[in-house]
Steps between C-alpha positions, in 0.01 A plus 500: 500500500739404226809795393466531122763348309673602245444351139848345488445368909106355383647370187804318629333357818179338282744337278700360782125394614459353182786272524451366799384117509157413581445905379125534311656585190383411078838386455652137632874602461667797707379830339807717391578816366485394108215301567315843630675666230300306209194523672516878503648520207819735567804361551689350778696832549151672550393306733870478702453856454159528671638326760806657598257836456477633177116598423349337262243744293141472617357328233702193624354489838179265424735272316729516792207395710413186374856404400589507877114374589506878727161664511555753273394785819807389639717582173386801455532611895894351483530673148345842637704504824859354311435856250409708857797319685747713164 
């Protein structure tokens, strides 16, 4: 059985997935942090700032989801336990 994560944990491990060669990914070139930052639409301080552990609000999550290509179950477990985990 899998220990929940963390949002910031979930969020930087999948993009470390996501840049790894040979990775199923929708992107050919390595997936960074301004790259995920366009495709949710914040900016790359939100997303550094999800990922060092700053929540994002709720209403992010499903965008967070398929930014990251994370089910978005798992999101909102890491989200739910990173606000529990305060």
């Amino acid at each position: 059985m899998q220990t929940t994560q963390t949002l910031a944990q979930l969020l930087s491990g999948a993009r470390q997935q996501l840049s790894l060669p040979g990775a199923k990914k929708t992107w050919r070139k390595r997936i960074g942090l301004r790259q995920l930052a366009k495709r949710c639409g914040v900016s790359f301080s939100t997303i550094k700032g999800w990922e060092d552990g700053r929540s994002p609000y709720a209403i992010y999550l499903p965008i967070i989801a398929k930014a990251y290509q994370i089910s978005l179950a798992r999101v909102q477990a890491a989200y739910w336990h990173s606000r529990e985990a305060r």
